[in-house]
N, C-alpha and C positions, 0 to 999 in steps of 0.2 A: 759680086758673088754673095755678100753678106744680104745684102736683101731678098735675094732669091730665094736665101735661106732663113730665113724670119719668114718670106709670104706663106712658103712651106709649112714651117711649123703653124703659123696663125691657121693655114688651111687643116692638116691633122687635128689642130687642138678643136675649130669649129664644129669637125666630122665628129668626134667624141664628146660633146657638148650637148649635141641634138642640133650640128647645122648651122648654128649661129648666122648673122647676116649675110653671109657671104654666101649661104646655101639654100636661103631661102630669096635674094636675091635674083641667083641664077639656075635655082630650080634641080640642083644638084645632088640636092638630098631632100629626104622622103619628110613632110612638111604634118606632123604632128594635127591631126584628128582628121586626116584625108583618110578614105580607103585606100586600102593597096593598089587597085586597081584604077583607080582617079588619077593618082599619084604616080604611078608609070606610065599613065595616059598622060598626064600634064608635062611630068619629064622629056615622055616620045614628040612630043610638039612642039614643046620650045627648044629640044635640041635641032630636029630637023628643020624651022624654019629660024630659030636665034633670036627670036623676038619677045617684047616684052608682054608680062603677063597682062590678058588681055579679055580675055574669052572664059565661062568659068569661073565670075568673079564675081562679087559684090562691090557694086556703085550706088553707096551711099548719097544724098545729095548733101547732105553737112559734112562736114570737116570729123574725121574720125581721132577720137582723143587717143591719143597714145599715154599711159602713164609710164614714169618714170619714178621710183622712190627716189627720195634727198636722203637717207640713212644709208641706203645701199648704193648709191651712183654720185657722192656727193663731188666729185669732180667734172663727172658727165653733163653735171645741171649749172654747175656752176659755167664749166665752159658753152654750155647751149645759151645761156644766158648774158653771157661776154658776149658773144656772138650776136644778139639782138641789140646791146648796147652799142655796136660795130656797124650796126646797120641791117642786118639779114635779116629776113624776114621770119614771125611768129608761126603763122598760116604755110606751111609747104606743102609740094604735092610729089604724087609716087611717081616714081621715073626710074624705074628698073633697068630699061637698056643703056646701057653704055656705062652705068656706074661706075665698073671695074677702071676704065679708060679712064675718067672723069681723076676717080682716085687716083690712080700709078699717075698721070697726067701734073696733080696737085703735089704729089706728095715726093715727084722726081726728086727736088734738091732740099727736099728735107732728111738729114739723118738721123738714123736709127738710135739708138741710146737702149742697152740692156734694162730689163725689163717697166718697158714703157713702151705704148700703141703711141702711134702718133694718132688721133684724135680728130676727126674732120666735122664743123658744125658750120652749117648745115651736114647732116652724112649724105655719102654720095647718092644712095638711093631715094634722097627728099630733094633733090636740086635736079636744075637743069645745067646749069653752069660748071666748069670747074674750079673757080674762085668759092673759099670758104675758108673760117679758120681754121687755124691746125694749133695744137696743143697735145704738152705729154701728158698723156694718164697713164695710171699703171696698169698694167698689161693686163691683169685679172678683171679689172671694174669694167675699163671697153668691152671686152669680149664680152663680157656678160651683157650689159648697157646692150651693145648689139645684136645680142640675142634674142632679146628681150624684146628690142624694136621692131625685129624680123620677124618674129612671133606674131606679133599683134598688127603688125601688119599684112600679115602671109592672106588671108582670104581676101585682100582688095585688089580692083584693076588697078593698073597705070591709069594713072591721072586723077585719081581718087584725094581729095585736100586734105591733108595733116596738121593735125597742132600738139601742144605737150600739155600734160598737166602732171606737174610736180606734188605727188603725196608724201606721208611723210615716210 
């Protein structure tokens, strides 16, 4: 029950945010410098077929830089960084469907702990797998961190290549 109600909150607080990962993800909310009318187009078609974004998109042939500040994410980069010391790969790519799964999937028998996101690096919308690490960050840096992700990522297809660069 407690989880239900943490996804809960994490989904409100995302809605109030501008969306955060979770809504630029699965297309749930209205994706900042779309038109209105793009934007209920884009929604009307990946609700009706569930698929990932696809169509509409920009497919870069290089690897699109994602930044992240180290001043403002200093746990998010650290943990993204753990995570290539682990093994995971630098270079990921976008993989919108099934994310939600991937996570709930990952994050089943890990608990919860007041105010702390549990943290996934790779995130689930850069993997194909559900294996990643997990790590607590404090609830305020992920949320944003993935805002921030979903942001600069929101105009690419599925399957578009990902990497980071850490400013300061």
């Amino acid at each position: 029950m407690r989880y239900l109600a943490n996804r809960i909150i994490v989904l409100i607080v995302a809605a109030l945010i501008g969306g955060g990962a979770y809504g630029y993800q699965t297309g749930k909310f209205e994706i900042p410098g779309l038109g209105q009318e793009k934007a209920t187009a884009d929604k009307a078609s990946s609700q009706k077929s569930g698929q990932a974004k696809t169509t509409d998109c920009e497919r870069p042939k290089q690897p699109v830089v994602v930044e992240l500040s180290k001043s403002k994410y200093p746990n998010i980069v650290a943990h993204i960084r753990e995570s290539w010391r682990e093994g995971y790969p630098k270079v990921l790519k976008i993989n919108r469907e099934g994310a939600d799964e991937r996570r709930d999937a990952l994050l089943a028998d890990v608990p919860t702990k007041d105010g702390y996101d549990r943290d996934e690096a790779p995130a689930a919308v850069l993997r194909d797998e559900v294996d990643a690490s997990v790590k607590y960050i404090p609830s305020s840096e992920n949320r944003s961190a993935g805002s921030s992700l979903g942001s600069q990522i929101a105009p690419y297809c599925d399957g578009t290549k990902v990497r980071y660069r850490f400013v300061p």
